[in-house]
The first five atom37 places (N, CA, C, CB, O) and aatype in JSON, in Angstrom:
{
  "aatype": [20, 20, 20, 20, 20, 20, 20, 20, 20, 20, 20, 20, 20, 20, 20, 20, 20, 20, 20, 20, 20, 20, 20, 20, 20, 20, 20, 20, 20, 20, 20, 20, 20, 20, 20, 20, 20, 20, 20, 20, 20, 20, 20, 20, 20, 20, 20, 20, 20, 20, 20, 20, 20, 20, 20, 20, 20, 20, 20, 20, 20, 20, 20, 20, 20, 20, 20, 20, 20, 20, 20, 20, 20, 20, 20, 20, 20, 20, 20, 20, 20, 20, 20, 20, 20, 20, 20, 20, 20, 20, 20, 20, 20, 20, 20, 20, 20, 20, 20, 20, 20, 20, 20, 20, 20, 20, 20, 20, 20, 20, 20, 20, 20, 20],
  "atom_mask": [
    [1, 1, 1, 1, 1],
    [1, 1, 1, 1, 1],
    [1, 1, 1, 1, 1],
    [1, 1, 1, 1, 1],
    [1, 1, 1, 1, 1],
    [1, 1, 1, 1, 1],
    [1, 1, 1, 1, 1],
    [1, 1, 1, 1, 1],
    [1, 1, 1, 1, 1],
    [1, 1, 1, 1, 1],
    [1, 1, 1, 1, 1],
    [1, 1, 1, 1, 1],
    [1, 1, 1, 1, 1],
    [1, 1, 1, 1, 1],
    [1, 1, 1, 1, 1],
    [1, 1, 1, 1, 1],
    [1, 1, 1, 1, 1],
    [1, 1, 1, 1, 1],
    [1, 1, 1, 1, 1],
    [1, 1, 1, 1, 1],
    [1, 1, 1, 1, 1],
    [1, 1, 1, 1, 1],
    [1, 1, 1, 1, 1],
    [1, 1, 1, 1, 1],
    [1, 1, 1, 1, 1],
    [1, 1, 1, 1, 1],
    [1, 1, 1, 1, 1],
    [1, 1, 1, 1, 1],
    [1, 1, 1, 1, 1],
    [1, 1, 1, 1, 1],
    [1, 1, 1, 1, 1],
    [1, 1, 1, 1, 1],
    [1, 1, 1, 1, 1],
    [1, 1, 1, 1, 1],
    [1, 1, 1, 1, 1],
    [1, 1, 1, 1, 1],
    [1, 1, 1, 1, 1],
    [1, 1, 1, 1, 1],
    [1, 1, 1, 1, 1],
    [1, 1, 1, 1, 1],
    [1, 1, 1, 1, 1],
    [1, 1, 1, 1, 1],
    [1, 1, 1, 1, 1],
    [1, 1, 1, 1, 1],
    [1, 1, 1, 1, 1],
    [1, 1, 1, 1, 1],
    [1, 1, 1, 1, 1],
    [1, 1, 1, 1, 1],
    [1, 1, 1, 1, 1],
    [1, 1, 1, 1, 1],
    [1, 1, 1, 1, 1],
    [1, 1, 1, 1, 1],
    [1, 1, 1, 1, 1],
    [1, 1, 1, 1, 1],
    [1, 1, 1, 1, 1],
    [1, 1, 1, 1, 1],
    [1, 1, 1, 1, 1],
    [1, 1, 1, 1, 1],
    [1, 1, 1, 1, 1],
    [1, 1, 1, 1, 1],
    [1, 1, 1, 1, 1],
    [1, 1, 1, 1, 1],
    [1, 1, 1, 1, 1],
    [1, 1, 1, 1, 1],
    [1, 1, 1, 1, 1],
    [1, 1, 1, 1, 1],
    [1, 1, 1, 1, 1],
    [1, 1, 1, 1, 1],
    [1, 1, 1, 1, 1],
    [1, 1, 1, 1, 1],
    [1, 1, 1, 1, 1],
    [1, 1, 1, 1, 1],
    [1, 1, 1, 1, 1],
    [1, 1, 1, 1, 1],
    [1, 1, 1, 1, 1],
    [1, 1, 1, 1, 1],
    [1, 1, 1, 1, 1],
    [1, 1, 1, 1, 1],
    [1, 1, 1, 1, 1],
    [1, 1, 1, 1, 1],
    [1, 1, 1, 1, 1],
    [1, 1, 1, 1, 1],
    [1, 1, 1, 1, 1],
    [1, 1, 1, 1, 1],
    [1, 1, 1, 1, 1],
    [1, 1, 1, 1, 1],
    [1, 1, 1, 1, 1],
    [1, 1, 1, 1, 1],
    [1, 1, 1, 1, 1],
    [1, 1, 1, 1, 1],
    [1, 1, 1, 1, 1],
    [1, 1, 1, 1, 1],
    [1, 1, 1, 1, 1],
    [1, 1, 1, 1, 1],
    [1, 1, 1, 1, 1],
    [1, 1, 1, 1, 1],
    [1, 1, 1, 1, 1],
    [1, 1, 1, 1, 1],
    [1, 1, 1, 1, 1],
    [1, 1, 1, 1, 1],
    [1, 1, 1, 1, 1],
    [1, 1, 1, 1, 1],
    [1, 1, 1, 1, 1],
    [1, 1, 1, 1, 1],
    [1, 1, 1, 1, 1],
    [1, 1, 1, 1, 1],
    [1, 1, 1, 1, 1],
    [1, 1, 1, 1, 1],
    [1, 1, 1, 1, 1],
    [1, 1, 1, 1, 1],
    [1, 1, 1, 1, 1],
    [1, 1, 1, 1, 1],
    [1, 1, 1, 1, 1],
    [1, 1, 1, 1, 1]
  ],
  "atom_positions": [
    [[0.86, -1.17, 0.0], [0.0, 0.0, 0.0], [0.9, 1.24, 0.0], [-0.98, 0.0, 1.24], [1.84, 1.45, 0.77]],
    [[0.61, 1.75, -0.67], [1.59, 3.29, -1.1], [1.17, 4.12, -0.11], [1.27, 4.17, -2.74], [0.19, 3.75, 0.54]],
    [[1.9, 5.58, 0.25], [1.57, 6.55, 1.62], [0.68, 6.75, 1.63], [2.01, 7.69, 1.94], [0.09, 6.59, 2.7]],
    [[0.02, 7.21, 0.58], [-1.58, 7.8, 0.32], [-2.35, 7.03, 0.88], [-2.15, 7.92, -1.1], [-2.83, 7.17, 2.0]],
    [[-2.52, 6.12, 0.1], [-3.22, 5.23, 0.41], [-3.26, 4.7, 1.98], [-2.87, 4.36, -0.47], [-4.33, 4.39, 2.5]],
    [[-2.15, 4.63, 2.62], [-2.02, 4.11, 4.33], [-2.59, 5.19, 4.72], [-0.45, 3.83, 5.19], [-3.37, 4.91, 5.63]],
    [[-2.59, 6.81, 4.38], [-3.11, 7.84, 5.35], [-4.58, 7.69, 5.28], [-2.64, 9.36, 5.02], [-5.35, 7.79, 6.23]],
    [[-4.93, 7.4, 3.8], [-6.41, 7.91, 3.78], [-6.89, 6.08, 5.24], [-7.41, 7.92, 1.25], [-7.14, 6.03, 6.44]],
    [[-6.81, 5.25, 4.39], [-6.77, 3.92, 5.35], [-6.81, 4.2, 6.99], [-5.29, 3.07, 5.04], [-7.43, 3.55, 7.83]],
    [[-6.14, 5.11, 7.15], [-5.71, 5.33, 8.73], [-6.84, 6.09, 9.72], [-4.29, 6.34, 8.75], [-7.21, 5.97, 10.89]],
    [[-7.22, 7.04, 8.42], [-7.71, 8.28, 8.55], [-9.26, 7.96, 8.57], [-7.18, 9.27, 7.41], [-10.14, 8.7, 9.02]],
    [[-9.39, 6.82, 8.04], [-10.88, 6.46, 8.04], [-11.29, 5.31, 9.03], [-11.31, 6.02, 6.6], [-12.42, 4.9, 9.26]],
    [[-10.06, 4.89, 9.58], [-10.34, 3.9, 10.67], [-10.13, 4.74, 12.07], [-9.27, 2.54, 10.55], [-10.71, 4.74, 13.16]],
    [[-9.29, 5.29, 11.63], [-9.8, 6.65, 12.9], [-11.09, 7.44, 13.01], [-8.89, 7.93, 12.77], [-11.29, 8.07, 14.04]],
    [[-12.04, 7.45, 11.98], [-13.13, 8.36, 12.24], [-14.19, 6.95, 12.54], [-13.55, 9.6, 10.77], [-15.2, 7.19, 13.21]],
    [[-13.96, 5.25, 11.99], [-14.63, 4.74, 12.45], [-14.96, 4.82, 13.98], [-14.36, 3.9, 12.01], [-15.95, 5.24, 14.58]],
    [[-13.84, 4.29, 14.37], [-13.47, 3.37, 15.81], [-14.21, 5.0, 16.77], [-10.99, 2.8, 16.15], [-14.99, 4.98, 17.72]],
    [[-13.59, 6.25, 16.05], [-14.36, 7.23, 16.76], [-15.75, 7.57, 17.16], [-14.14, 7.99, 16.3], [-16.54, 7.98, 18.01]],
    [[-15.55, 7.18, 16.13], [-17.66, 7.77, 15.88], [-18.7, 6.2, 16.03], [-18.13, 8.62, 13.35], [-19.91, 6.18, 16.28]],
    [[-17.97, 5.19, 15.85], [-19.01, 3.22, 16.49], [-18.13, 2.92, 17.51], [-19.02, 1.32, 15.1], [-18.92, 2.66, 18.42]],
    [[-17.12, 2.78, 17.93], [-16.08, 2.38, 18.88], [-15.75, 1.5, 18.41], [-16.28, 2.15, 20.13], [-16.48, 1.17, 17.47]],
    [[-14.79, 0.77, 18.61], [-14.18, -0.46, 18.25], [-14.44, -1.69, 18.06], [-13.58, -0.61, 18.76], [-13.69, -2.31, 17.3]],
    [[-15.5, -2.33, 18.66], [-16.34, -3.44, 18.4], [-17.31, -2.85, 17.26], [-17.12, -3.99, 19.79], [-17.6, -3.67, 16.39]],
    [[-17.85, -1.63, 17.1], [-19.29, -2.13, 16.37], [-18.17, -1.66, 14.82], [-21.37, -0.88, 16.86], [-18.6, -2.1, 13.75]],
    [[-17.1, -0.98, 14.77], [-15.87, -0.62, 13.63], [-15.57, -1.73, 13.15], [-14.49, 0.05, 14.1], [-15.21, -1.86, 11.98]],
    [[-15.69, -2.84, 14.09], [-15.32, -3.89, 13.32], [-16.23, -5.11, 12.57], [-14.53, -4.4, 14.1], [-15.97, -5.94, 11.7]],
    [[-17.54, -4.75, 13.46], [-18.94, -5.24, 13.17], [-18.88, -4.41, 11.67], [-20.32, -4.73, 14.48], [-18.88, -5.18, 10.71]],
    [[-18.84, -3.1, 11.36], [-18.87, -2.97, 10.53], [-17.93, -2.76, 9.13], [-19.38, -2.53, 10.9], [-18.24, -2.11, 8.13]],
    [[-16.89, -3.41, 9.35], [-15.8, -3.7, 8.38], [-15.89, -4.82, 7.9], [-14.57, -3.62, 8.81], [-15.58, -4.98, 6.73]],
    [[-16.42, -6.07, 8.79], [-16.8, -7.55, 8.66], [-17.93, -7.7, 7.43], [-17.45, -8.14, 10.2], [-17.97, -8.53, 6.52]],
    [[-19.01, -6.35, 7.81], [-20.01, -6.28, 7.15], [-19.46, -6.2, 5.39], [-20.82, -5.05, 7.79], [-19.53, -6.74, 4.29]],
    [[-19.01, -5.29, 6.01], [-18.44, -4.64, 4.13], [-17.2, -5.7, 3.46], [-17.36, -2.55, 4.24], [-16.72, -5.49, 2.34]],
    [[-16.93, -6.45, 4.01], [-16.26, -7.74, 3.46], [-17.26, -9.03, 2.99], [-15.27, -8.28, 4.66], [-17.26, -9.7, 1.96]],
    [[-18.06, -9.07, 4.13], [-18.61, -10.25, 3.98], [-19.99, -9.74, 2.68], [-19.11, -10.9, 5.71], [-19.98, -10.59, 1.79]],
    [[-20.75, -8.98, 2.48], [-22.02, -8.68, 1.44], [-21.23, -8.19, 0.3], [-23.27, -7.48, 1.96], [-20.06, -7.81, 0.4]],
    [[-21.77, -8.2, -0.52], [-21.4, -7.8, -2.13], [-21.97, -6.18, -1.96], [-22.44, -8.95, -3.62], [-23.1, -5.77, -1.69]],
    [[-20.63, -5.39, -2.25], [-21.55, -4.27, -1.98], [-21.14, -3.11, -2.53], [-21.76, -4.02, -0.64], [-19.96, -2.81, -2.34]],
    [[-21.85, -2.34, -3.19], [-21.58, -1.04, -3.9], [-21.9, -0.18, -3.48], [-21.92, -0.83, -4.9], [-23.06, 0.09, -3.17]],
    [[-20.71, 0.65, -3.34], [-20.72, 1.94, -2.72], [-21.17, 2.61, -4.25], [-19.08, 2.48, -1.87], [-22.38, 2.81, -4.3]],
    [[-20.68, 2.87, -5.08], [-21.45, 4.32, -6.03], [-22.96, 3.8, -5.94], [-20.86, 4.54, -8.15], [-23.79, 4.7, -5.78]],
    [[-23.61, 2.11, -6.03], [-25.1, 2.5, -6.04], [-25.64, 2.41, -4.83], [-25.92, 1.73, -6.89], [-26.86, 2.57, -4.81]],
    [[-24.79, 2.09, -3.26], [-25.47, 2.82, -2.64], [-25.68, 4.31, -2.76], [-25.15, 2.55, -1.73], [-26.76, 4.86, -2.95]],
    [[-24.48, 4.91, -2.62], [-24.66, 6.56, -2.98], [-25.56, 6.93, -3.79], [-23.57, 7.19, -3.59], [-26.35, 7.82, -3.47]],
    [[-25.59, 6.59, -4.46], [-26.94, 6.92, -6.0], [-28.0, 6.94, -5.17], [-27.32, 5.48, -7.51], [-28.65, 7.95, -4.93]],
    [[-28.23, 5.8, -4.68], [-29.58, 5.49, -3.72], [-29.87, 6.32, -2.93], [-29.59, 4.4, -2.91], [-31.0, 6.55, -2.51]],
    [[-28.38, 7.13, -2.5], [-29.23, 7.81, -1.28], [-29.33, 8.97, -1.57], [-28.73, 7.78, 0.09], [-30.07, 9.61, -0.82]],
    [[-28.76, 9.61, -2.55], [-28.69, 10.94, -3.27], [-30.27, 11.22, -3.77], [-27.52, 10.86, -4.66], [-30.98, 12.12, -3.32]],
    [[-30.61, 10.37, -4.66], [-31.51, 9.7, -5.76], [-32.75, 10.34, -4.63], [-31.31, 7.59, -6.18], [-33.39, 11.36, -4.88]],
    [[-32.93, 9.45, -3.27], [-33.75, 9.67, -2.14], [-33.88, 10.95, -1.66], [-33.37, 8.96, -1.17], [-34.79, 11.09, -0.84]],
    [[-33.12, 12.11, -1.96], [-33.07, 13.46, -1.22], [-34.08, 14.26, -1.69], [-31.78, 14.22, -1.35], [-34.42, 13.59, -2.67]],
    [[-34.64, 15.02, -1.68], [-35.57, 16.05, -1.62], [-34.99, 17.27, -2.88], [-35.6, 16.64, 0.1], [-33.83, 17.67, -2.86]],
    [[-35.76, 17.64, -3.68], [-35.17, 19.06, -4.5], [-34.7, 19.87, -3.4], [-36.39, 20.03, -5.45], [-35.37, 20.25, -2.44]],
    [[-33.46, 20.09, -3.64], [-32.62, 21.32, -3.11], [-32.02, 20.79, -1.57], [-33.73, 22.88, -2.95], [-31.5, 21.55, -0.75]],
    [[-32.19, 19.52, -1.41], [-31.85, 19.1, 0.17], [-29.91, 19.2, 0.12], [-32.64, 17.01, 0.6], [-29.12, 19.56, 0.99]],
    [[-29.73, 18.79, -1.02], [-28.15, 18.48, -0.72], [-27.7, 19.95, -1.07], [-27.31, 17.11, -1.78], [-26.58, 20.22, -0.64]],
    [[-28.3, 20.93, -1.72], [-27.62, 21.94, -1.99], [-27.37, 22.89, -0.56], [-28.36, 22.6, -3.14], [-26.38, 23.57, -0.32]],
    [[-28.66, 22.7, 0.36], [-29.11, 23.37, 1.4], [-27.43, 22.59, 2.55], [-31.18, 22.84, 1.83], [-26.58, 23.23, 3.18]],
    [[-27.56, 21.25, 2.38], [-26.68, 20.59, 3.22], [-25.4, 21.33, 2.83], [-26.67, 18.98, 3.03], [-24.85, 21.78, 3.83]],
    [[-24.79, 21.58, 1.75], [-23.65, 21.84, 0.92], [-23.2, 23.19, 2.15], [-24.09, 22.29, -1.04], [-22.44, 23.18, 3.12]],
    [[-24.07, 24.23, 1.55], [-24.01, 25.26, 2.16], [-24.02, 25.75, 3.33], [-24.5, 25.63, 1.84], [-23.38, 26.73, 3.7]],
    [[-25.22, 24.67, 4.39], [-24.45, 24.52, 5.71], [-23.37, 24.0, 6.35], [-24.94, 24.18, 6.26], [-22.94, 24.29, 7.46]],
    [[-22.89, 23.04, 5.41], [-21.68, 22.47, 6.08], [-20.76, 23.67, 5.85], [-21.1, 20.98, 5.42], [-19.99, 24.13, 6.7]],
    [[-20.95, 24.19, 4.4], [-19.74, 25.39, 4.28], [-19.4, 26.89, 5.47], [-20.17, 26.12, 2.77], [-18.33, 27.41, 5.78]],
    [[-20.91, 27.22, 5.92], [-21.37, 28.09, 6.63], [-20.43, 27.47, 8.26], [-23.21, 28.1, 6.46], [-19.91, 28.34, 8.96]],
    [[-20.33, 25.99, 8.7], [-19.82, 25.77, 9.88], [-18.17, 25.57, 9.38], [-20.62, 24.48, 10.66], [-17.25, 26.1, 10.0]],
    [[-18.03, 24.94, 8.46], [-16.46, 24.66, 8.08], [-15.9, 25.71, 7.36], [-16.22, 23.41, 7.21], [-15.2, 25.27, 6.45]],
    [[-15.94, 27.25, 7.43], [-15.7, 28.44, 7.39], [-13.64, 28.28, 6.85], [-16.3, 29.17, 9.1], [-13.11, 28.29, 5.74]],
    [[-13.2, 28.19, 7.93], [-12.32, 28.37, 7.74], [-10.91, 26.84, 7.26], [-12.36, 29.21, 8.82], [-9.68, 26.79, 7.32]],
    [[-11.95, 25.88, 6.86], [-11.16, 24.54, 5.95], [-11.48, 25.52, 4.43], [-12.24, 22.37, 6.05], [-10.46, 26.01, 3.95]],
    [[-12.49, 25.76, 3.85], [-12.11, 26.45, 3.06], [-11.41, 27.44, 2.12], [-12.35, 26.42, 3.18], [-11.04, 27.46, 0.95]],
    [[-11.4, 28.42, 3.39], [-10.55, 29.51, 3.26], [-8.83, 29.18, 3.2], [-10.94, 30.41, 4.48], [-7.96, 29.83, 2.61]],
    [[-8.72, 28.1, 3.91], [-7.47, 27.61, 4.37], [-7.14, 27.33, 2.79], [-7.46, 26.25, 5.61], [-6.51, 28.01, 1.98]],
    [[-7.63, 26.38, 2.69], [-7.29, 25.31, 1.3], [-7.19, 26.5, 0.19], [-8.81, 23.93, 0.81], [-6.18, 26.27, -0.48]],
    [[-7.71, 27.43, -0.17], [-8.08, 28.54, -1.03], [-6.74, 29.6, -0.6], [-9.84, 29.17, -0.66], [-5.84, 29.93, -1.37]],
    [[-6.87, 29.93, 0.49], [-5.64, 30.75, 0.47], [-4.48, 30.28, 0.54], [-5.59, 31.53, 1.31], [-3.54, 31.02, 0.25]],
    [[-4.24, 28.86, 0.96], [-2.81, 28.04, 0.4], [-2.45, 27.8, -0.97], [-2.78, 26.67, 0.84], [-1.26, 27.67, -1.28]],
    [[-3.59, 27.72, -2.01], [-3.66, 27.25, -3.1], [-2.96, 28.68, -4.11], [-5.25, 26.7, -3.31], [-2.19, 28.53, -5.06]],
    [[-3.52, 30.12, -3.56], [-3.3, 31.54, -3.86], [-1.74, 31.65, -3.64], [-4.21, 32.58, -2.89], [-0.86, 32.02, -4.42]],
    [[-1.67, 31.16, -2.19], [0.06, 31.9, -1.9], [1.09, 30.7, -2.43], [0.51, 32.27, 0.23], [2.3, 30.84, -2.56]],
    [[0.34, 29.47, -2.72], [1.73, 28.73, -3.35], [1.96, 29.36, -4.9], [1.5, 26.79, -3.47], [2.97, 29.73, -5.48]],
    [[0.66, 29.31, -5.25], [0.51, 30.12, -7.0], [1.87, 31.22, -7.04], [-1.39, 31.36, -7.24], [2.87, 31.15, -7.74]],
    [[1.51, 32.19, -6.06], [2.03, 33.12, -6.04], [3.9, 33.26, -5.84], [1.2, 33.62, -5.17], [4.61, 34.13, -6.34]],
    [[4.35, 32.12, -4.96], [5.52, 31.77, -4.63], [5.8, 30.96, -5.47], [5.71, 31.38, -3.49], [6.92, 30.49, -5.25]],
    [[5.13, 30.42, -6.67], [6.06, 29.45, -7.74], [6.14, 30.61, -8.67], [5.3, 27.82, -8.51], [7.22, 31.0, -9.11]],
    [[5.23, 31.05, -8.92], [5.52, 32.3, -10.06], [6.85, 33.27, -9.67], [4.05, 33.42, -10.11], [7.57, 33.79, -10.53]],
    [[7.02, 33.38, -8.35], [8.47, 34.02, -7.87], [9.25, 33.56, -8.25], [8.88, 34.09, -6.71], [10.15, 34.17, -8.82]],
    [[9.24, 31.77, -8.02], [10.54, 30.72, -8.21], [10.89, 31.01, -9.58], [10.21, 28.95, -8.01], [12.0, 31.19, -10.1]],
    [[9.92, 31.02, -9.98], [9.83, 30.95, -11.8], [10.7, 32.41, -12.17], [7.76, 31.07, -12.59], [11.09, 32.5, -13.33]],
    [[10.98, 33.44, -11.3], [11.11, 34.99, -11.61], [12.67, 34.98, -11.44], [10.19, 36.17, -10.47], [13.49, 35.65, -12.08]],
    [[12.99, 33.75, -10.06], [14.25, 34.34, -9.31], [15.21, 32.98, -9.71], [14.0, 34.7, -7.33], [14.66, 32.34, -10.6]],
    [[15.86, 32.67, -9.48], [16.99, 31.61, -8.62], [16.19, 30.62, -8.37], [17.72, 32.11, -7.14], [15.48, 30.93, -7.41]],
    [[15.91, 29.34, -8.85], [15.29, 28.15, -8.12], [15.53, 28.04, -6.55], [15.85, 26.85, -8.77], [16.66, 28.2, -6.09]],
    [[14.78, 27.85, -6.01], [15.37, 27.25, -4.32], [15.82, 26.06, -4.62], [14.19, 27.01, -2.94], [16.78, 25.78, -3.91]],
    [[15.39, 24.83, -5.74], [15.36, 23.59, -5.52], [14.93, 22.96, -4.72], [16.07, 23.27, -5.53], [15.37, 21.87, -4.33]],
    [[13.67, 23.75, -4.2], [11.9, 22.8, -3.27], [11.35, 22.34, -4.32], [10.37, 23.88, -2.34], [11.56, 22.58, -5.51]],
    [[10.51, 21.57, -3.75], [9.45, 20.49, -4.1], [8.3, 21.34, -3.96], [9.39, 19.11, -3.12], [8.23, 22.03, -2.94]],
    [[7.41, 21.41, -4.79], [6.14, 21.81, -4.07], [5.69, 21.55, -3.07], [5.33, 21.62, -4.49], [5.32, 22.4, -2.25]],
    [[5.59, 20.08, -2.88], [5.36, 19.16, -1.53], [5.93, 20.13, 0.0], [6.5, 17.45, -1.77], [5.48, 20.34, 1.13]],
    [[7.11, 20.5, -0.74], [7.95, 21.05, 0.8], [7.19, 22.48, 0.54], [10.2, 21.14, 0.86], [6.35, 22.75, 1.4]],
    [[7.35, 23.43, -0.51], [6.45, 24.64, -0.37], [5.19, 24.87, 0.47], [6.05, 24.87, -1.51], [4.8, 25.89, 1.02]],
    [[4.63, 23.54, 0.41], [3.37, 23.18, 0.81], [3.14, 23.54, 2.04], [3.13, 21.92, 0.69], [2.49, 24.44, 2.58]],
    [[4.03, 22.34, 2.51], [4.62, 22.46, 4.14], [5.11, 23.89, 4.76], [5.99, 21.5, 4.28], [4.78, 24.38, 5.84]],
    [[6.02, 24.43, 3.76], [6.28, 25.76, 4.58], [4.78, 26.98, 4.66], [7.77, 26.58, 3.67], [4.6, 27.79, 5.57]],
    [[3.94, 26.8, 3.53], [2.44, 27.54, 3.41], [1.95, 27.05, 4.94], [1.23, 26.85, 1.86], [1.89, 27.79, 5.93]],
    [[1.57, 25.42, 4.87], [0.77, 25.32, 6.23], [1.48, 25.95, 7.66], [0.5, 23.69, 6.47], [0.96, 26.64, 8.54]],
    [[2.55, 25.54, 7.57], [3.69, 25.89, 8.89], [3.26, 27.74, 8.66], [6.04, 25.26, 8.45], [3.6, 28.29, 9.71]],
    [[3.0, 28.22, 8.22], [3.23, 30.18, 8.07], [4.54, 30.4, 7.77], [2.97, 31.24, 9.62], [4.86, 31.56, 7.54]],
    [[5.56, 29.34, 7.71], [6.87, 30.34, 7.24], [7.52, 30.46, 5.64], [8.16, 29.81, 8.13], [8.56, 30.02, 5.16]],
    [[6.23, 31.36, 5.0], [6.31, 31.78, 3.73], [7.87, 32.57, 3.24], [5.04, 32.73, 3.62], [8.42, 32.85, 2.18]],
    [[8.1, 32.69, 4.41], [9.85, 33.76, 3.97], [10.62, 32.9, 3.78], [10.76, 34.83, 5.18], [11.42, 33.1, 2.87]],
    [[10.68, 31.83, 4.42], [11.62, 30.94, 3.93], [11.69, 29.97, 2.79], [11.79, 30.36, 4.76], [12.5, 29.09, 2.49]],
    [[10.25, 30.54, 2.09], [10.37, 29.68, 0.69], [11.35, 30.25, -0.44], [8.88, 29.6, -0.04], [12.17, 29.53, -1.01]],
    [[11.23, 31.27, -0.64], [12.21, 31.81, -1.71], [14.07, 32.23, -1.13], [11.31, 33.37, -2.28], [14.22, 33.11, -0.29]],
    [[15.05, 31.65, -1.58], [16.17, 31.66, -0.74], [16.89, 32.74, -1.72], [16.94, 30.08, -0.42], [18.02, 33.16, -1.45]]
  ]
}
């Protein structure tokens, strides 16, 4: 299993065991091994089931409480733009985006361009 793949893996057995606890996480992992089972037509199914305008209404409240995952992701996406177009202007640093990345989330934007 490649990194990605172990984080997302990790990341979703952490929100199980969180949110059923650990016995019913595994009650329900057993489940999803043992039945034949589709996730896109469950999803369909349950989308399919919603009300005109229910998921748009949901969309927008989740956005209205998760305020600032947005903004985050949006203004990281702005200031890396903005610091490769520098790289592109000056002297390579010889970063990775990956590491640019890291210095955006960390706040220490000065130390991207050397």
């Amino acid at each position: 299993m490649d990194k990605h793949s172990e984080e997302i893996y990790n990341r979703g057995l952490e929100v199980l065991v969180r949110d059923l606890g650990v016995i019913q996480t595994e009650e329900f992992i057993s489940l999803i091994k043992r039945e034949t089972f589709d996730y896109t037509k469950w999803r369909r199914n349950y989308f399919d089931s919603m009300k005109d305008g229910e998921f748009t209404r949901a969309a927008a409240e989740y956005g209205k409480a998760h305020p600032h995952e947005v903004k985050a992701g949006k203004d990281r996406t702005r200031k890396r733009k903005a610091f490769m177009k520098r790289m592109d202007e000056k002297q390579p640093s010889g970063r990775t985006a990956e590491e640019i990345d890291v210095e955006i989330r960390e706040g220490r934007e000065d130390r991207i361009i050397r």
